[in-house]
C-alpha positions in Angstrom: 8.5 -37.5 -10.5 6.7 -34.8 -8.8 5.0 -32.2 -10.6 6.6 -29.0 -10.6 5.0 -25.8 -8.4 3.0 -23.0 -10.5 5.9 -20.9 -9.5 8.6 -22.9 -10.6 6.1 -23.7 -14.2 6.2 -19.5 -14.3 10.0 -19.0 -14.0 10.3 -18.1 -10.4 11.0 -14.8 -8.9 12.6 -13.0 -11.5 9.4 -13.8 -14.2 6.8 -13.7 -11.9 8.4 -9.3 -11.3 8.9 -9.1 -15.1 4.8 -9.7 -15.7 4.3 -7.9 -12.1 6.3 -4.9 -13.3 4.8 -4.8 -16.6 0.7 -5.2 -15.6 1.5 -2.9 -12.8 2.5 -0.1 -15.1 -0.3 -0.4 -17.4 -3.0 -0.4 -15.1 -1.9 3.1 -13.6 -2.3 4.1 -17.3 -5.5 2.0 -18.1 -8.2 4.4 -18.8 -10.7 2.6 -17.0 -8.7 1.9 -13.8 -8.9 5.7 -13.8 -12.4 6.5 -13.5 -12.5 5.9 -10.0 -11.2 9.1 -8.0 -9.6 6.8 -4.9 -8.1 4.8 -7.9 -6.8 7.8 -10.0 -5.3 9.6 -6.6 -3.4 5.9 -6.0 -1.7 5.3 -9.0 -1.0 8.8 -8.9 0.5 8.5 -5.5 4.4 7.7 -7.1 4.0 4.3 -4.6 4.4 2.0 -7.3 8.0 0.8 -6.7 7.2 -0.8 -3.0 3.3 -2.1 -5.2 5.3 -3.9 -7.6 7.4 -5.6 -4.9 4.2 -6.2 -2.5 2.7 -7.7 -5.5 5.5 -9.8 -6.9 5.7 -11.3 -2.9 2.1 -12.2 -3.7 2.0 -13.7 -6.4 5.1 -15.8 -5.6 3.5 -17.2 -2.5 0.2 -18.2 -3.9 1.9 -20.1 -6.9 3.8 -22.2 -4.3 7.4 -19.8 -3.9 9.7 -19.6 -0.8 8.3 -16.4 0.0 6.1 -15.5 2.2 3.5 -12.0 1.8 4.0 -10.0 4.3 2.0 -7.3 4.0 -1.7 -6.0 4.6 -4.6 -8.0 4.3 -6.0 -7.6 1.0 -9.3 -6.9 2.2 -7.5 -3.6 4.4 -5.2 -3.0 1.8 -7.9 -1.9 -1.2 -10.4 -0.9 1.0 -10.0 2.8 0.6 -10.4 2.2 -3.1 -13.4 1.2 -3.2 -13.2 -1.2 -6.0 -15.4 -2.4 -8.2 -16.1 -5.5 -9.6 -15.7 -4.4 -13.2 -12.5 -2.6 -11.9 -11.2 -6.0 -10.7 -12.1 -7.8 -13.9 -10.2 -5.2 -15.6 -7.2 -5.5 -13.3 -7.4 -9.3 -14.5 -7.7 -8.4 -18.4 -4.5 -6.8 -17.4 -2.6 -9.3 -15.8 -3.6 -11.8 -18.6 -2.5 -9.5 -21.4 0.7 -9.4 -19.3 0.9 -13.0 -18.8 0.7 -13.3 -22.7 2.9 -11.3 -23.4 6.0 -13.5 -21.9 4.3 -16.3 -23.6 3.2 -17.8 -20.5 1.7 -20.8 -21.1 -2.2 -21.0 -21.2 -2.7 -23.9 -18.1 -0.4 -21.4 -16.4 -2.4 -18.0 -17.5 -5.7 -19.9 -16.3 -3.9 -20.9 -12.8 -2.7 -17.9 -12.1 -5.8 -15.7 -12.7 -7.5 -18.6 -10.8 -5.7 -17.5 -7.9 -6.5 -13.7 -8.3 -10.1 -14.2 -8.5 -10.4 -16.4 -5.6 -9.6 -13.4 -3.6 -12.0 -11.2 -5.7 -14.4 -11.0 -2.5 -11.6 -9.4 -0.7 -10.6 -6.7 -2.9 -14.1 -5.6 -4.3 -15.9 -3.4 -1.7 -17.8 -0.6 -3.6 -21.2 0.2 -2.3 
């Protein structure tokens, strides 16, 4: 039998936007996600409803969904943040503890967070 996808082992669409929805609205709140201006004037910014669903689209398609991500690169999409790498580790801490909370399994936690660092290079751009 073939091994099931990462995003059918998560739960499909409707877990993968529960932990979206959830790790979205904490980082906007995380204290040190709010250090940086460009960062504190985006979560500010009341365009977290469309985020959510960009990111849920994301996340879908690198764990092997039927969707398809259909927005910005990710490199054009952060880079008027300018992010840094401890921001990005922190965006991670937050995912994780999001991830734990709906008891996602750890082989699942690890795969996922895989798949968000390997684009690290793309989102970190602070001088």
């Amino acid at each position: 039998m073939e091994e099931q996808t990462l995003y059918e082992r998560l739960g499909g669409v409707d877990a993968i936007a529960a932990v979206v929805d959830r790790f979205s609205d904490h980082i906007v709140t995380n204290p040190k996600l709010n250090v940086n201006p460009a960062l504190k004037e985006f979560n500010e910014n009341g365009n977290l409803p469309g985020l959510k669903f960009m990111r849920t689209l994301w996340v879908c398609a690198v764990a092997g969904g039927p969707f398809e991500y259909t927005g910005k690169p990710l490199d054009q999409a952060h880079e008027h943040l300018r992010i840094t790498s401890e921001e990005f580790d922190e965006v991670g801490a937050e995912i994780q503890r999001a991830l734990a909370h709906f008891n996602v399994p750890e082989r699942e936690q690890q795969e996922v967070l895989g798949a968000i660092v390997a684009h690290k290079h793309e989102v970190v751009n602070a001088s």
